[in-house]
Steps between C-alpha positions, in 0.01 A plus 500: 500500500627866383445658840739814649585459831611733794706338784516650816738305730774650702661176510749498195540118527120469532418777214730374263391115583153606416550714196696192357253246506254756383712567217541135432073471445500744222463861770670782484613650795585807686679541807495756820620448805361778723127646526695817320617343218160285426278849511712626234525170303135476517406858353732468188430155415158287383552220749222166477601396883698649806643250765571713774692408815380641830768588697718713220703824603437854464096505379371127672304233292172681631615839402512385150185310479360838593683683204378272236163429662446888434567471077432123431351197539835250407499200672717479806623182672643612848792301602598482885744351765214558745169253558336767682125484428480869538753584255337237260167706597643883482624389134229374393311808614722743299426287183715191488416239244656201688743425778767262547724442801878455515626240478329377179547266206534636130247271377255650670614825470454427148177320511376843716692736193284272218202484682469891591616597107243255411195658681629839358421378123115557598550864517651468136190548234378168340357573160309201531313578835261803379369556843755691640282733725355355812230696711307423860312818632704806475825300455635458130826322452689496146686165466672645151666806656519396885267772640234507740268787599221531778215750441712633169799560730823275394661305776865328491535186603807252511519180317369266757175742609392557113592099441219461855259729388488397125498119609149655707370693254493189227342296753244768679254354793750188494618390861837402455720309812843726634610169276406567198573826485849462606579221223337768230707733617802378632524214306627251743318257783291717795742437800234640718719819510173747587743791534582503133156446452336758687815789439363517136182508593480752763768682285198510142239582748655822590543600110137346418305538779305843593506369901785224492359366836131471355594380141249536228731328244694223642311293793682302743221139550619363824655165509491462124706781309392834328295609184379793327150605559278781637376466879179356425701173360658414788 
């Protein structure tokens, strides 16, 4: 796959390990090894994917996300030393595409890469698919140019929120299990891992949702999963 590539990875061992077996599947690469370095990378270049390492010097993994977050909706795949849930949960928050903890194996760091440049394709027109606008009340999403509006007024979202909220939208009143949504999305097994789950969600419901804790859009049905439906479905 023709994809370009930002690395993020203080690490020099690490970086260049990474951007090597990139390389050798057919991706080009850039590398940066502080928070610095990546900003400015980012806003001269066209990149498909960042991986971006947490703990980096001068402007942090975080501080980044934040920086790109603001101008684009790339796919990022965070990359830490640290299995703390709540820096999982904080990146995730600021608009992190996946996560993967330190120590991990290049296959699936790979598998994640493929599988998150895969799901982007859908946001690529498909001359074939001639429904390319979806609507539900006073939401209208555009699957061709990867926009979404509410009552006329466009919203950004990242990659994983549209991928959640168009997966709803095609399938409106459906109940769905935290199961099947993950395995749309994500495209791996549900691990039970509800914080993943329920970061996204919360995280759409406060671009959708006029009252994010009384949601008109997006309705939590206890014990089973969510769906998308007015109040007088539930």
């Amino acid at each position: 796959m023709d994809a370009f590539i930002l690395v993020v990875e203080d690490d020099v061992e690490v970086n260049q390990l990474i951007c090597n077996q990139l390389q050798k599947q057919g991706y080009k690469t850039e590398t940066a090894y502080d928070g610095e370095k990546a900003i400015e990378l980012f806003q001269k270049n066209k990149f498909d994917l960042i991986i971006l390492d947490i703990m980096i010097p001068i402007i942090d993994g975080f501080g980044v996300m934040t920086k790109v977050r603001e101008q684009s909706n790339i796919p990022i795949l965070i990359l830490s030393a640290k299995n703390d849930e709540v820096d999982k949960i904080v990146g995730l928050k600021l608009g992190a595409d996946d996560y993967l903890t330190k120590p991990f194996s290049i296959k699936e760091l790979l598998a994640r890469i493929e599988a998150m440049l895969r799901r982007s394709i859908i946001y690529n027109h498909d001359p074939s698919n001639e429904k390319t606008i979806l609507t539900y009340q006073n939401l209208k999403m555009d699957i061709e140019t990867f926009q979404v509006w509410i009552d006329q007024k466009e919203i950004s979202l990242t990659g994983k929120e549209f991928e959640i909220l168009r997966f709803f939208l095609m399938h409106p009143l459906h109940v769905f299990t935290k199961s099947q949504i993950f395995e749309h999305v994500w495209g791996e097994d549900y691990m039970s891992d509800d914080n993943t789950m329920m970061v996204h969600i919360r995280r759409l419901r406060k671009k959708i949702e006029p009252d994010p804790n009384h949601p008109t859009y997006i309705h939590t049905i206890w014990g089973i999963g969510y769906k998308l439906g007015d109040a007088g479905d539930r």
